[in-house]
VEXGULO-178753 format. One record per residue (C-alpha): residue in one letter; y, x, z negated. Coordinates in steps of 0.001 Angstrom, whole numbers, plus 500000, padded with zeros to 6 digits. Layout:
N
AYXZ
...
// end
This chain:
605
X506788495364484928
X509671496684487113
X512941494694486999
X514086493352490107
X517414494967489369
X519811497618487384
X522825495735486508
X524009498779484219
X523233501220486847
X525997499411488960
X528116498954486832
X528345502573486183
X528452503660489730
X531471500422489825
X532967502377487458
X532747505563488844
X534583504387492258
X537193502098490056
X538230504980487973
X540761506450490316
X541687503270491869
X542940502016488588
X545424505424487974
X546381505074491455
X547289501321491077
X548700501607487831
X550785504164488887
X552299501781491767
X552866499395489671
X554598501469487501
X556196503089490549
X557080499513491541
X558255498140488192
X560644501525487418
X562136500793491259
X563422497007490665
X563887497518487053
X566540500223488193
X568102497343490440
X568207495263487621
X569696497163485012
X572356498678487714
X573150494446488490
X573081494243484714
X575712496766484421
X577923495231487186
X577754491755485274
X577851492673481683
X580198495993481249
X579321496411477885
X575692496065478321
X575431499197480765
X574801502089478727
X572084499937476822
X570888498486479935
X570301502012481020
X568816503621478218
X566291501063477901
X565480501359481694
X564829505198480982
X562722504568478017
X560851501659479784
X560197504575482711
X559377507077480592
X556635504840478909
X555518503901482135
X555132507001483579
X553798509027480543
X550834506299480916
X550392506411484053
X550202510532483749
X548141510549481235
X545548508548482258
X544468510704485509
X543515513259482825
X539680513639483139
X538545514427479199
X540096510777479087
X538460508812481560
X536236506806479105
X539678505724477781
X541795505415480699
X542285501255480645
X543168501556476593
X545990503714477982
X547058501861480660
X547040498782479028
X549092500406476012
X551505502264478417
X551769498645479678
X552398496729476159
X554557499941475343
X556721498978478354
X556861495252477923
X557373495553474340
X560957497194475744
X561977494961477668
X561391492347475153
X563690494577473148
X566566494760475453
X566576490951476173
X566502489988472090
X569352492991471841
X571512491497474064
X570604487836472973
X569702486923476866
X568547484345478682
X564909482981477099
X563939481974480579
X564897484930482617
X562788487040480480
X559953484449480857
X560106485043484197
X560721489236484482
X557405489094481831
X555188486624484166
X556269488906487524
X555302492083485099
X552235490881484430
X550905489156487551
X551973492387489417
X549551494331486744
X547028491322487594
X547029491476490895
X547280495772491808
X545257497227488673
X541518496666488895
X541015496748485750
X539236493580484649
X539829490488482167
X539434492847478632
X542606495051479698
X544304492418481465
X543551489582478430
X544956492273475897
X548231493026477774
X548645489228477706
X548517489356473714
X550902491847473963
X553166490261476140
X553098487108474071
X553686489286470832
X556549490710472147
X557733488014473415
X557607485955469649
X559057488815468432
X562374488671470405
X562418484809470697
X565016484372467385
X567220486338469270
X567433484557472685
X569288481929474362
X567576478939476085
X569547476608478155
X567637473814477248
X564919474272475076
X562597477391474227
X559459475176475105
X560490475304478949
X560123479475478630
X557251479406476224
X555152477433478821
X556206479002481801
X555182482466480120
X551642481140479173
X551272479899482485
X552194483369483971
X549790484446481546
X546881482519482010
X547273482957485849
X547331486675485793
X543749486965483576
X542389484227486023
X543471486357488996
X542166489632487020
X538746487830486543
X538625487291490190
X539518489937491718
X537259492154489524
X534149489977490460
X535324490177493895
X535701493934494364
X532274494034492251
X530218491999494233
X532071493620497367
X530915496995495977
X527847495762494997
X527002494623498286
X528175497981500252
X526008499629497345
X523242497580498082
X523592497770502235
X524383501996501626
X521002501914499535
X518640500082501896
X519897502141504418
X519238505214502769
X515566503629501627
X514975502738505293
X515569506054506742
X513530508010503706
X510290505886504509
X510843505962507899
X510905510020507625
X508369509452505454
X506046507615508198
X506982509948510728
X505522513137508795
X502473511138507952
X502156510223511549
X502591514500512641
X499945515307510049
X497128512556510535
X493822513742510615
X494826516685509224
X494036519131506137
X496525518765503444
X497842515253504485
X497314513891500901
X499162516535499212
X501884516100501516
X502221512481500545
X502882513876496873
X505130516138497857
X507468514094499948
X507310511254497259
X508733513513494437
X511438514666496921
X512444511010497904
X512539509806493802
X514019512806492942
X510900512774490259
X508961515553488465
X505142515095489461
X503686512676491873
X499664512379492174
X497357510015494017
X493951508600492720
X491702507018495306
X488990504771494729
X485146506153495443
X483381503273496259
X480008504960495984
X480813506129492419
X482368502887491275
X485543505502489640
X489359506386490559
X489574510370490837
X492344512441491599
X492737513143495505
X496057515398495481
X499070515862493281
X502229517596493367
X504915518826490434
X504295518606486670
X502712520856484484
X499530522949486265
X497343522180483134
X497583518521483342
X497342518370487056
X493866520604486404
X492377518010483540
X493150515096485784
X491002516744488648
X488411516832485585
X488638513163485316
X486620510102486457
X488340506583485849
X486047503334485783
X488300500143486532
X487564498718482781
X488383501791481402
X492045501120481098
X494032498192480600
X496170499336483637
X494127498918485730
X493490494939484769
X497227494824485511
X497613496372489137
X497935493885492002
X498627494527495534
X502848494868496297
X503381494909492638
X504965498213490293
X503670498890486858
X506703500606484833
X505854502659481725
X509555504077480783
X508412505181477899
X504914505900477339
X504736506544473953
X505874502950473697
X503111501272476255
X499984500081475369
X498424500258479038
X497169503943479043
X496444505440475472
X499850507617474319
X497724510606473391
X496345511023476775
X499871510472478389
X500783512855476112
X498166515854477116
X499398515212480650
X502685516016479428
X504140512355480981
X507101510762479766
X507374508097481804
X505510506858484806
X505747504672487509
X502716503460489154
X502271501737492889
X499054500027494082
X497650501735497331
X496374498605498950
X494269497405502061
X494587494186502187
X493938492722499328
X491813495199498278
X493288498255495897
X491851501529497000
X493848503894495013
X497204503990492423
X500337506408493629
X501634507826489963
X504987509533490021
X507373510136487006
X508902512737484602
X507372514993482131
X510280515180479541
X512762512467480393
X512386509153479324
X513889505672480674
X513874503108483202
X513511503998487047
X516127503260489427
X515849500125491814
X516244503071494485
X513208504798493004
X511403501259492731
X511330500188496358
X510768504008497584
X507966503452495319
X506183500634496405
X507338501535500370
X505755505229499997
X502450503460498590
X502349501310501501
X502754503645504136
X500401505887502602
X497662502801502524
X498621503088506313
X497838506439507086
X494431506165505544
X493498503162507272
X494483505300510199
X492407508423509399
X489524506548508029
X489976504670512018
X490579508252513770
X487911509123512004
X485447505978513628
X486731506626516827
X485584510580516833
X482303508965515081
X481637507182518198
X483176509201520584
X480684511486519288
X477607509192518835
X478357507635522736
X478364511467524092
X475039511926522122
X473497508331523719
X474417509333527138
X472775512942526516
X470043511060524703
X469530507788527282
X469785511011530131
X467185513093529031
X465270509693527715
X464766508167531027
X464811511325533019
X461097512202530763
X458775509267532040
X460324509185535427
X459740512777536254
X456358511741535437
X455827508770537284
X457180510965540264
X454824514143539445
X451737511924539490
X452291509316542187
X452840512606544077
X450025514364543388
X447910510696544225
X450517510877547737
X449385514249548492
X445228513246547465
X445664516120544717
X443865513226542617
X441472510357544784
X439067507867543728
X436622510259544357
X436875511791540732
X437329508193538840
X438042510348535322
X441298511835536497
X442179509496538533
X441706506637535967
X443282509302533472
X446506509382535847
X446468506129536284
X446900505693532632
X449275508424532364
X451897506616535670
X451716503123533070
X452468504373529717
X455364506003531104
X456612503098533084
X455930500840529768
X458096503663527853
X460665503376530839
X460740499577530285
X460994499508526831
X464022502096527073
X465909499524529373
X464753496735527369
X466162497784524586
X469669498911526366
X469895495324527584
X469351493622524567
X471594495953522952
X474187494634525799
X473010491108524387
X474157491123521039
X477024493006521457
X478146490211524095
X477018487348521746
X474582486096523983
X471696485794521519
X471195482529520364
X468379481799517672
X465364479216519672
X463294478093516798
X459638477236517317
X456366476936516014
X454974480682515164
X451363481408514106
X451311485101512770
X447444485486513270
X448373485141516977
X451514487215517028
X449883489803515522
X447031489750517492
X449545490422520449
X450946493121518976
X448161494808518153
X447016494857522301
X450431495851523332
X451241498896520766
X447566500126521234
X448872502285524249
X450859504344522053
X448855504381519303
X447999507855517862
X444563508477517878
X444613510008514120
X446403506398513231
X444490503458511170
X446539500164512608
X446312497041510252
X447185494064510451
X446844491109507852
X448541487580507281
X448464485933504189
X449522482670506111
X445572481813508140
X446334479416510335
X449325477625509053
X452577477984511159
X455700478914510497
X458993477743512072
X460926480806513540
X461998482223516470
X459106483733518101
X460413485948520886
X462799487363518314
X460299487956515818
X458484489561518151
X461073492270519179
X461341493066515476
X458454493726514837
X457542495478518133
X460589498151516666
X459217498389513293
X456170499095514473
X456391501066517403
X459122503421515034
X455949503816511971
X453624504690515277
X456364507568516572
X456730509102512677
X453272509121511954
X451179511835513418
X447885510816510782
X447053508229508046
X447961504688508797
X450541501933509656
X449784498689507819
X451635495604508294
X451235492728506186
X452778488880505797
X452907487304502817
X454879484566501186
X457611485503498354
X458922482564496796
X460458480227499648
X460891483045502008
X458601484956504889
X458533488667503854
X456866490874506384
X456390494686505803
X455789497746507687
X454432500452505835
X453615504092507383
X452235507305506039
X454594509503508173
X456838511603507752
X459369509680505974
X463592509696505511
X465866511795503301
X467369509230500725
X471159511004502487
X469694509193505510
X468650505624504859
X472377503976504663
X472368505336508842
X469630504793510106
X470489501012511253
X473528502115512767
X473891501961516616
X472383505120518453
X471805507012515391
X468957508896514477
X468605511320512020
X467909514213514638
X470220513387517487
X469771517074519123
X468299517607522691
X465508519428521300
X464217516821518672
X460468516310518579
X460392512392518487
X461808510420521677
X463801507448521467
X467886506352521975
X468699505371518377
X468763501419519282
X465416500151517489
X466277499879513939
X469924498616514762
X468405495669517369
X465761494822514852
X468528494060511618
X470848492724514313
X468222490303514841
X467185489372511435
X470745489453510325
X470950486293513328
X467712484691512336
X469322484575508479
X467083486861507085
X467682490680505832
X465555493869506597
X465379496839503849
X463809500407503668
X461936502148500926
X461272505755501941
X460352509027500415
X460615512542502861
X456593513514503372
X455223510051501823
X456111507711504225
X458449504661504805
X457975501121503985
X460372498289505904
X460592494850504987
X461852491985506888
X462797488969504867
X463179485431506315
X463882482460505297
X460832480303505295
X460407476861506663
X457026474783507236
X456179474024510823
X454147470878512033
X450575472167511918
X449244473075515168
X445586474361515948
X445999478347516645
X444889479797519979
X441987482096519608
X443095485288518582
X441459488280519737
X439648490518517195
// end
């Protein structure tokens, strides 16, 4: 898994912004040390006449030291080495001054003191940590043992000996401060400069997703602009096909062409990889060196010519429908926190954009589907009422009278199937409103198929074809069931009057029968049956599988989708079994529970 943080990444960077600051500070201090030095030794000389010349030569090779270091160590071939030299340059010109004062046999505590100054001014103006600071300290104290035989303490050399290691104690103390100071001062502008940066990458990032939703190419375009923001080799995007049960490969970007072409090749179950066991929504999977992983198999990281890889969950949810892959082909090593958080931020927005487009997508689905049910309801309800009109007009204008009872019963006939058609059409409009509004509440009562049935049977007569066998048979007699009748009904009425408008010849059988604790009651046809492409949309709202103007078979698309709605309410599910040319079976299941037993009415044969 990915580290939270790269302590070695800023400590490098620290590094890289100290570097300077430490040859321009050490050459103040140097600057600062040759300046009062100079006052010294020219007060030295005015004291002590005979101690001038040597006064002033060791000044000049005290400077010299001083600034040689200092010079040298802006010299780039030696930055690696720049705080060795300092901190020698430093010893070099302490160890001097320590040679002057044992020379001249001076004062033990005066040196103490020039010595603690020297090296709280290093302590406090170099930034160059405890490790160069704690070993100009052991210099200092070397040098300082080394000239102590030769000076002069007014009282006792224990007074200068403790005043020096307190000097010397302070100044590392301050050094250690001060360096976690600037560092975590750094490390916090670092970390502000780097959020910033992250921030404005992923919010370019949404913005170009936003331009190109809905459009060709916008997957690819995700790859691309995540191996521009990580700065990576190859980035590539495998989405999860529900239908298939596999990730593929939907677009990828950078790499080698060959790889890129055997991934499209590939199909990738979610227990075919241990990686896969691993991914959870928000979280990276880091593989900086896949040789050395034991999530994907080496050899196949390997032919895709992947060094190392870093993977981000695409998630909905909690749901993970597809892994964002990005990485190098040759180098190896872990990724950035930078890289990291792009990472997982890319993934997410990305998750975004195809919730969008899968949404845009819905919305043009029934943009289109409510432009083809207003066509549909217009041309619908416009069909029986321009036939009502036509023949109540012809019986207005006594085109058709009494006085021929076969056409005028035949008319008669004609003006009622239309208005039942008419009826149905707004009936089933309105109790499309119903649902929709959650108005429909279940009203259990006692039902006697036999009887319901035998309803049925009178009322879808009317549009019965006359090449049509309709059955009817309940395994149930007389026994009731407990269900809601007038919902039942409506079912069935759909399922029923649907097998009548598919089947031209042959028969529609319906049949209730008991399967284990539940009421299963199916419609079969011989009609003309439904492409297996078809059967998942059938049940949706005002779909039909010929939606055109011109189709043969009437109808708004509403049936199939009011008769699950209501079985879905009732508790109960509804299925299809259909082959094209062979006909379509649909089975209602319910759940079934024993009603009171009540004498049935007479049914009619």
């Amino acid at each position: 898994m990915v580290a939270e943080d790269h302590p070695r990444s800023f400590q490098a960077a620290y590094w890289d912004e100290t570097f300077p600051a430490v040859c321009q500070r050490f050459s103040v201090a140097i600057a600062l040390f040759v300046l009062f030095m100079g006052v010294g030794a020219f007060v030295e000389g005015r004291y002590y006449p005979e101690r001038a010349t040597q006064a002033w030569l060791l000044w000049a090779l005290e400077a010299a030291a001083g600034i040689v270091g200092a010079g040298i160590s802006w010299l780039p071939r030696l930055r690696a080495r720049v705080l060795s030299i300092t901190a020698a340059s430093a010893i070099a010109v302490i160890a001097l001054i320590c040679t002057y004062h044992g020379g001249v046999g001076a004062s033990a505590e005066r040196l103490a003191t020039v010595l603690g100054c020297m090296l709280n001014l290093l302590a406090v103006l170099v930034p160059w940590a405890r490790q160069a600071q704690a070993v100009t300290v052991l210099g200092t104290l070397a040098s300082f043992g080394a000239a102590d035989p030769h000076l002069v303490a007014t009282e006792s050399m224990t007074f200068p000996w403790v005043v020096l290691a307190a000097a010397a104690t302070t100044s590392v103390c301050a050094a250690v401060f001060l360096h976690q100071y600037r560092f975590e001062a750094f490390r916090r502008t670092a970390l502000q400069a780097e959020e910033a940066e992250i921030s404005a990458a992923l919010a370019d990032f949404g913005e170009t997703l936003s331009r190109n939703l809905g459009q060709e190419g916008l997957l690819e375009q995700v790859n691309r602009l995540a191996v521009s923001a990580l700065r990576c080799d190859f980035s590539s995007l495998f989405l999860f096909d529900e239908r298939r049960g596999v990730y593929a490969l939907a677009s990828g970007f950078g790499g080698d062409p060959e790889a890129l072409a055997d991934l499209a090749g590939l199909d990738f179950a979610p227990d075919s990889l241990p990686l896969f066991a691993r991914f959870q929504p928000g979280a990276l999977i880091e593989m900086a060196d896949t040789a050395e992983q034991d999530l994907v198999p080496p050899a196949l990281m390997e032919r895709l010519a992947t060094a190392s890889a870093l993977c981000a969950p695409v998630a909905r949810g909690e749901r993970i429908i597809g892994i964002l892959v990005t990485g190098y082909n040759a180098r190896k090593g872990a990724f950035s926190r930078r890289q990291c958080r792009l990472a997982l931020g890319i993934a997410h927005a990305t998750a975004i954009a195809l919730e969008n487009t899968r949404l845009v997508g819905d919305l043009r689905a029934a943009n289109r589907l409510k432009s083809e049910f207003v066509a549909t309801m217009s041309h619908e309800l416009r069909t029986p009422l321009n036939v009502i009109m036509g023949y109540t007009q012809m019986l207005a204008d006594g085109a058709i009278g009494p006085d021929d009872p076969a056409s005028y019963a035949e008319t008669l006939d004609r003006i009622h199937r239309n208005a039942v058609e008419l009826l149905e059409l707004v009936s089933a409009t309105l109790d499309m409103g119903r649902l929709e509004a959650g108005r429909e509440a279940v009203a259990s009562g006692t039902v006697h198929l036999g009887q319901l049935f035998a309803e049925l049977a009178r009322e879808v007569q009317p549009i019965t074809p006359a090449g049509v066998a309709l059955a009817w048979r309940s395994d149930f007699g007389p026994e009731p069931v407990l269900a809601d009748r007038v919902k039942l009904k409506t079912v069935l009425k759909n399922l029923v009057g649907n097998a009548l408008k598919f089947t031209a010849a042959g028969a529609v059988q319906i049949t209730a029968r008991r399967v284990e604790n539940q009421l299963a009651i199916a419609v079969r046809d011989t009609g003309i049956g439904i492409a297996p492409e078809h059967l998942s949309l059938i049940f949706e709202m005002f779909r039909q599988v010929d939606s055109s103007s011109t189709r043969q078979h009437g109808g708004v698309g509403l049936g199939l989708h009011i008769a699950r709605r209501l079985v879905e309410l009732m508790g109960g599910t509804i299925s299809v079994e259909s082959r094209p040319g062979a006909g379509s079976t649909f089975t209602v299941t319910l759940p079934l529970r024993a009603a009171t037993p009540v004498a049935a009415p007479a049914t009619a044969a």
